[in-house]
C-alpha positions as CSV (number, residue, x, y, z in Angstrom):
1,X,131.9,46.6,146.2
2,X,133.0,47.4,142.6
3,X,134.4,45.3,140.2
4,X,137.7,46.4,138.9
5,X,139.7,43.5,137.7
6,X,139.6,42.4,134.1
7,X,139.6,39.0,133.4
8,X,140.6,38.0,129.7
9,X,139.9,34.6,128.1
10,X,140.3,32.1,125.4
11,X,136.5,32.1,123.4
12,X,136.7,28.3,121.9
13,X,137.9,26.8,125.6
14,X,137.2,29.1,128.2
15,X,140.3,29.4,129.7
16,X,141.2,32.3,131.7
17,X,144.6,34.0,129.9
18,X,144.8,37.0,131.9
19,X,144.4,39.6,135.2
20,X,144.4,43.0,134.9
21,X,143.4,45.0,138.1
22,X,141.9,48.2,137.3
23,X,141.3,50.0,133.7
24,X,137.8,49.7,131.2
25,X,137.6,48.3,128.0
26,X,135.6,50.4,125.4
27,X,136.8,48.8,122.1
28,X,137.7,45.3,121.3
29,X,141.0,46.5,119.7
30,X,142.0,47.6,123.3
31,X,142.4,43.7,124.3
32,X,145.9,44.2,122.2
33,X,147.3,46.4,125.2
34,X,147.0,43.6,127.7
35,X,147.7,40.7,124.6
36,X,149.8,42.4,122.2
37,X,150.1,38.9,120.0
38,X,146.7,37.6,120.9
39,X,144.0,36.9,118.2
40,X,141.5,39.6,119.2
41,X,138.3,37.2,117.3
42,X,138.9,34.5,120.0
43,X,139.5,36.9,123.2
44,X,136.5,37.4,125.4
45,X,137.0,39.8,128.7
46,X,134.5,40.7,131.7
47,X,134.8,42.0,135.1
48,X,135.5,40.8,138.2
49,X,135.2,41.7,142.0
50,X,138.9,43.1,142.7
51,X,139.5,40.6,145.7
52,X,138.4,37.6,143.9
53,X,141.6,35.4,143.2
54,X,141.3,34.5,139.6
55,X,144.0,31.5,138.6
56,X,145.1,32.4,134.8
57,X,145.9,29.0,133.0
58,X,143.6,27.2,135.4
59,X,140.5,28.7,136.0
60,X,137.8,28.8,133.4
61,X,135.0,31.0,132.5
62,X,131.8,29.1,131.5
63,X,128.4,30.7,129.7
64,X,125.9,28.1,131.8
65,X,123.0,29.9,129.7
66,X,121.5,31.9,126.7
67,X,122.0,35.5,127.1
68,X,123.5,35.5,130.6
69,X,126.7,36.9,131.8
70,X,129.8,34.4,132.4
71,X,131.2,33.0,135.1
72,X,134.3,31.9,136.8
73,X,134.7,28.7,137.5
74,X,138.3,26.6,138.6
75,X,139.8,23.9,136.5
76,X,137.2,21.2,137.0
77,X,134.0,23.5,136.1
78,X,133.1,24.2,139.7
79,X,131.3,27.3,140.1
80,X,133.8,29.6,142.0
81,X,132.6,33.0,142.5
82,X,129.4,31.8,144.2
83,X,131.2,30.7,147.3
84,X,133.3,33.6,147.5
85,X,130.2,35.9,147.1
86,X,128.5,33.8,150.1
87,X,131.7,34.7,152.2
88,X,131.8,37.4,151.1
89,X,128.2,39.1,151.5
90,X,127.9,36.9,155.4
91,X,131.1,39.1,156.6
92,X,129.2,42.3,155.1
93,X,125.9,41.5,157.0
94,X,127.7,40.1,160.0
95,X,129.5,43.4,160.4
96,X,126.6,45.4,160.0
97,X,124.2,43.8,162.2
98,X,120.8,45.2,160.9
99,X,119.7,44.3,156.9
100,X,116.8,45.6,154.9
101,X,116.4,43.0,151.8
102,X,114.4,44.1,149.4
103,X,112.6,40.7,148.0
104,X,112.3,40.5,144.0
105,X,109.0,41.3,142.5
106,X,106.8,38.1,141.7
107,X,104.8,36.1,143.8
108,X,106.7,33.2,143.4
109,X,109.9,34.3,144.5
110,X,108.1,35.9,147.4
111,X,107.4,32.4,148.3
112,X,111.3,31.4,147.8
113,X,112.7,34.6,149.7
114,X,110.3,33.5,152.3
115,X,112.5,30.0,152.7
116,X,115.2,32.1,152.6
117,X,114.4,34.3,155.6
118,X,113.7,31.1,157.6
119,X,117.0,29.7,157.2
120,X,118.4,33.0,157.8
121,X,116.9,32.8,160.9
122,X,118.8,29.5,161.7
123,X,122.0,30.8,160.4
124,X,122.2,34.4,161.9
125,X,119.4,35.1,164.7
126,X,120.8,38.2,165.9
127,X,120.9,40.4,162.8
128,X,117.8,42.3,162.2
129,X,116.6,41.7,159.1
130,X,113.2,44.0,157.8
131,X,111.6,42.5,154.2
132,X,110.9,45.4,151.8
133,X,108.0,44.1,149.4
134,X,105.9,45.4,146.5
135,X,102.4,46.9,148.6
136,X,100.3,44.5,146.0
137,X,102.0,41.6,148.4
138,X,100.4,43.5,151.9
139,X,96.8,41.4,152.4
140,X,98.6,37.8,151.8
141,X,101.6,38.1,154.2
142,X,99.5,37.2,157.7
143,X,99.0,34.3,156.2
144,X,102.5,33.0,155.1
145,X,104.5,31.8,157.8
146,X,107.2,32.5,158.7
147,X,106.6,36.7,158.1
148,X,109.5,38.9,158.5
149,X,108.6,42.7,159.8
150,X,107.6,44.3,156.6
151,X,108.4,47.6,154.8
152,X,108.0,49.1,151.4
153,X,110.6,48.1,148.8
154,X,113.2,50.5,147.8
155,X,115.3,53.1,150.1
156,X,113.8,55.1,152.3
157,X,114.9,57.6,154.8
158,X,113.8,55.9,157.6
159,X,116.2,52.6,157.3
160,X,119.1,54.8,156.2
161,X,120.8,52.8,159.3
162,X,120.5,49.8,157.5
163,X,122.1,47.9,154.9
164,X,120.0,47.6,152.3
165,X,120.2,44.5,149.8
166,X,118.0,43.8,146.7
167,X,117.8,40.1,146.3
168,X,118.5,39.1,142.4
169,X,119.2,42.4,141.7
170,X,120.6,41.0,138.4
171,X,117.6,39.1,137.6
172,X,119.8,36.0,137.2
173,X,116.9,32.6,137.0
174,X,119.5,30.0,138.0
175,X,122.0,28.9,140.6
176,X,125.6,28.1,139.0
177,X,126.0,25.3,141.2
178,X,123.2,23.8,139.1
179,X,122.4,20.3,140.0
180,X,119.4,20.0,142.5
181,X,120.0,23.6,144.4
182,X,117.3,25.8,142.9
183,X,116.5,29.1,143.1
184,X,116.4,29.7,146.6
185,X,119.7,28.9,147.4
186,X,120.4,31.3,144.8
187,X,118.6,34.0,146.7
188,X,120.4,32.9,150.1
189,X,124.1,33.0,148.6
190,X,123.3,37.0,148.3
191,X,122.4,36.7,152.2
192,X,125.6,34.7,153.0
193,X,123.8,31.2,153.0
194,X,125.3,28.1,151.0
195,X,121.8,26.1,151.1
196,X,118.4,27.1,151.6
197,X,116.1,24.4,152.3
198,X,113.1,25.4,153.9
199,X,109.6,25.2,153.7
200,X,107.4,28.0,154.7
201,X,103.2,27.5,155.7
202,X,100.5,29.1,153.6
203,X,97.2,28.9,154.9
204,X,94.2,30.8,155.1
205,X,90.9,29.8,158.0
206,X,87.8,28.6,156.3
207,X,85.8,31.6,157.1
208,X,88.2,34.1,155.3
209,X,88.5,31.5,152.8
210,X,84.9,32.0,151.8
211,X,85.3,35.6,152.5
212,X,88.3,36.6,150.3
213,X,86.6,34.6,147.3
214,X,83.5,36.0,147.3
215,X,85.7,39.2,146.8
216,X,86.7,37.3,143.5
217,X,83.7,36.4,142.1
218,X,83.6,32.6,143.6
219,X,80.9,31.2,145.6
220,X,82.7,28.3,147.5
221,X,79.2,27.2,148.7
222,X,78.5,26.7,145.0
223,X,81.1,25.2,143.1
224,X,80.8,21.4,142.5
225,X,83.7,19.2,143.6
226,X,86.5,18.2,142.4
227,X,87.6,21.4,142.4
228,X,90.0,21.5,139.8
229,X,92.5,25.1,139.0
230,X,94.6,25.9,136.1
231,X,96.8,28.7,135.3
232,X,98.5,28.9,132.0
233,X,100.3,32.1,132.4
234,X,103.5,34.0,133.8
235,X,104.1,37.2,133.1
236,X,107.0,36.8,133.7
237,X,108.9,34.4,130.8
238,X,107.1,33.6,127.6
239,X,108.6,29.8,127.9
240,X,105.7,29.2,131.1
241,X,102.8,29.7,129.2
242,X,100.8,27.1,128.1
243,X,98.3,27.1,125.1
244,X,95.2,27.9,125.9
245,X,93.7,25.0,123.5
246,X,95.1,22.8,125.9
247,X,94.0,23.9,128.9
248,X,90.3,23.6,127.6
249,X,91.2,20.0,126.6
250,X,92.0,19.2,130.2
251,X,89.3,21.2,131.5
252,X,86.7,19.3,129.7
253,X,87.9,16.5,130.3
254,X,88.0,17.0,134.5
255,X,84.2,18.1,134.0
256,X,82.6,15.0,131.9
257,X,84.7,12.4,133.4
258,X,84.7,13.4,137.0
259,X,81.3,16.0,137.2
260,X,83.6,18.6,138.9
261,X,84.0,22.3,138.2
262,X,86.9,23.8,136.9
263,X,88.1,27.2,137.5
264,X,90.9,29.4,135.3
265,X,93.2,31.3,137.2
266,X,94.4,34.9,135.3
267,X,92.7,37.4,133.5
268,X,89.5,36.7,132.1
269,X,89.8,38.1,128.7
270,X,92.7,36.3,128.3
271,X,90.9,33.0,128.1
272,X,87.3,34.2,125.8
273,X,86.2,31.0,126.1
274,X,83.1,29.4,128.0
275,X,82.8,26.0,128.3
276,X,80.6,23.5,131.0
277,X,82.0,23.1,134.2
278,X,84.4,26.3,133.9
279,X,84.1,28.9,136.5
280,X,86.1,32.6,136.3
281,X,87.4,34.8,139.0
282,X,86.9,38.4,138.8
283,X,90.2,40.1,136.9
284,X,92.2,41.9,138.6
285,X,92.6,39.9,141.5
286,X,94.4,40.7,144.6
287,X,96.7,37.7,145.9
288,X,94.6,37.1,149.4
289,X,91.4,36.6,146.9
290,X,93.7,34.2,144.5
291,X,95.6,32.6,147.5
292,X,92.0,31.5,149.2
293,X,90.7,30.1,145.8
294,X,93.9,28.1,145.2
295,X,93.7,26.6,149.3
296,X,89.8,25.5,148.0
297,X,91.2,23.5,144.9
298,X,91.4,19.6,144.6
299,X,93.7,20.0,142.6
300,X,96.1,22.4,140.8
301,X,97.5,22.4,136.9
302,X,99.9,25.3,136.4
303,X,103.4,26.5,135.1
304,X,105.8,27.7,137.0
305,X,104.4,30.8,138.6
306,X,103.3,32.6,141.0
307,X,100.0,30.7,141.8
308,X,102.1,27.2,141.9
309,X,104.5,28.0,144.3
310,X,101.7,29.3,146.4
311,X,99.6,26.0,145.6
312,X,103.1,23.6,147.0
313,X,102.8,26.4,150.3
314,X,99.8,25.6,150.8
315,X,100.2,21.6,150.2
316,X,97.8,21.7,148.0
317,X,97.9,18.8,145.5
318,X,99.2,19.7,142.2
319,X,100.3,19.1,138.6
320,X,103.9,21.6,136.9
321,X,103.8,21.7,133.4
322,X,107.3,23.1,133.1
323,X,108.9,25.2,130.0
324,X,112.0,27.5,130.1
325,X,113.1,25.7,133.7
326,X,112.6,22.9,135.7
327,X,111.8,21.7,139.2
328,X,115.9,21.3,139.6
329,X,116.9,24.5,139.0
330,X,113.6,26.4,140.5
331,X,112.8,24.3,143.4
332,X,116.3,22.3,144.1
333,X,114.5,18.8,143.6
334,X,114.4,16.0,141.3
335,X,111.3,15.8,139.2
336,X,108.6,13.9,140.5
337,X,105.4,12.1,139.4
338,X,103.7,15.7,139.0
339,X,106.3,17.2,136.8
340,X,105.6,17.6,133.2
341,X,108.1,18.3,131.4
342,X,108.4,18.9,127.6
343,X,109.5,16.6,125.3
344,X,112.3,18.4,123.1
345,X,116.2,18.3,123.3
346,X,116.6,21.9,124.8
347,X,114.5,21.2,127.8
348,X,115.6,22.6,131.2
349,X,117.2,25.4,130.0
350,X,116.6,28.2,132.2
351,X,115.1,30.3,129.3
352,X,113.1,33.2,129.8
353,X,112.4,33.6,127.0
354,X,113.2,31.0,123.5
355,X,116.5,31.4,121.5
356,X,114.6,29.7,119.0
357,X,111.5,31.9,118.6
358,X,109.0,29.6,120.0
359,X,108.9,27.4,123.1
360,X,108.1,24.2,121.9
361,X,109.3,22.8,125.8
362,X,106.1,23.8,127.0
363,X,103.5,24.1,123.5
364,X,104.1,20.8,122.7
365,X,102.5,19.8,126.0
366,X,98.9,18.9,125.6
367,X,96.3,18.6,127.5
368,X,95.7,15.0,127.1
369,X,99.1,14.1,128.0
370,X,98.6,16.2,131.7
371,X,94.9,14.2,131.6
372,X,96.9,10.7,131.5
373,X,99.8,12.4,134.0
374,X,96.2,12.9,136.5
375,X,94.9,9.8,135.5
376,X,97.9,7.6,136.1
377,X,98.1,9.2,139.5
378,X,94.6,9.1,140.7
379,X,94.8,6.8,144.0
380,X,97.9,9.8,144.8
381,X,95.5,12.3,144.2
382,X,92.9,11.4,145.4
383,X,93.8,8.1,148.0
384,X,89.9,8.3,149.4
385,X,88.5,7.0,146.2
386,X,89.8,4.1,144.7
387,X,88.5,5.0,141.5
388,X,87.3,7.9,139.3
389,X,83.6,8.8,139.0
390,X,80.9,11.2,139.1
């Protein structure tokens, strides 16, 4: 459904001054048609769906982020477009009865779409809905559950019948309702859902376990426990990587003080280090072989990525060291015990990646604050030992 109607507003307060249905704006001088008298510096326009009932002199158009487009909210700041998008988009699926959704790339969001399709299940069980996913995704989806029937991403002759949908087609990180909601409820509004919150299962048996890691480079018979796993990057958004340095302080100080190994998920030569006790898997990686090393781990450190999300899956015991988001607005929860977050004033702000040329959020973290966050949390950890030790 296009959008047709302009919506003109006040820059220093956001309120909405004007509808116009129809027309495009190509110079800023062209705001004077629709507001002859109006001060053209503190005029801001964008567009709206055409049936979206916009309140001039009530409603309010908020920027909830760097770099992202606006969006309409009513007098009180309450997100209003999302809910009429999630009417919208359910009548649209309703009335055509068969859906191809095309999931975003990422593993992560794999992982959230997943917990989308579940409560999509619950919500509307007799529309037909086929997953169309990146072919580098094939080898891990038996073991996620629950699977939709799979098919490439994109169109494709073959579900011309269908309605196709591409899930965060505009690549938007956050849900305007903000608050605890996350990003899977962000996914479901485009499938007609007000609230995703589902958990999916990730698990792989022991035998293919050992299997799939071997095709990594890992020896499971071999490795000495606690198993510890960090990864440090996401290719995603420069604000969820974490130094390095950091990780090596953490690494070593798993091996002297516990005797365990510790194994660095990611490309090799992106780490060109070799200390004691750290263990490497073979680069590149499919995500069965990185999905059975993760399920072997004691214990997880990683940023918000694809490996994490596949970690909490799989209930495997972990530490986030968060930069650029948070747990709120990525997994709809409050932070807990395992969060570590960074210590700056611009925390938590959905940045992919930093306004102010660095992320600080997340370099500023080091690795013997996550060391005290583990050690702190031991008896959680690890609740059959009362007690650290070799």
């Amino acid at each position: 459904m296009p959008r047709r109607q302009i919506v003109f507003y006040h820059k220093p307060t956001g309120k909405v001054l004007k509808t116009s249905m129809g027309g495009l704006i190509t110079t800023r001088t062209q705001i004077l048609r629709y507001l002859p008298s109006a001060n053209i510096r503190e005029i801001g326009f964008y567009y709206e769906f055409d049936d979206t009932e916009v309140i001039p002199g009530s409603d309010l158009v908020l920027f909830l982020h760097n770099g992202l487009p606006p969006y309409l909210c009513d007098f009180k700041s309450r997100p209003k477009a999302i809910f009429i998008t999630i009417d919208r988009n359910r009548k649209i699926i309703l009335a055509a009865g068969r859906i191809k959704v095309d999931f975003e790339y990422g593993m992560g969001d794999q992982i959230m779409q997943l917990e989308v399709y579940k409560a999509f299940l619950k919500e509307m069980p007799n529309i037909e809905f086929i997953a169309g996913v990146d072919p580098i995704y094939k080898n891990i989806y038996p073991y996620l559950s629950p699977s939709p029937r799979l098919a490439p991403w994109g169109r494709s002759p073959e579900y011309s019948k269908y309605l196709r949908l591409e899930l965060n087609h505009q690549h938007v990180l956050w849900d305007p309702r903000c608050g605890t909601y996350g990003k899977a409820c962000l996914f479901g509004a485009e499938l007609g859902l007000e609230e995703v919150r589902e958990e999916i299962t990730f698990d792989i048996p022991p035998p293919e376990r050992m299997t799939w890691a071997s095709s990594a480079g890992v020896d499971l018979t071999k490795i000495i426990r606690p198993l510890l796993g960090i990864h440090i990057h996401c290719n995603s958004r420069g604000t969820a990587n974490w130094p390095l340095k950091e990780a090596i302080i953490l690494s070593a100080h798993w091996h002297n003080e516990t005797g365990g190994n510790v194994i660095f998920l990611g490309d090799e030569k992106k780490f060109l280090h070799y200390a004691p006790g750290i263990l490497y898997h073979s680069f590149p990686c499919d995500w069965a072989s990185t999905g059975a090393i993760i399920l072997s781990l004691d214990l997880f450190v990683g940023v918000d990525s694809g490996p994490m999300h596949l970690a909490r899956a799989g209930r495997v015991k972990q530490v986030v060291i968060w930069g650029g988001s948070g747990p709120q607005n990525i997994c709809g929860r409050d932070p807990q015990w395992y969060d570590v977050l960074g210590e700056v004033d611009c925390v938590n702000q959905i940045c992919a990646s930093c306004p102010k040329g660095r992320p600080l959020c997340i370099e500023l973290t080091t690795g013997q604050r996550v060391w005290k966050v583990i050690l702190s949390n031991w008896e959680k950890i690890f609740p059959e030992q009362k007690k650290k030790g070799k």
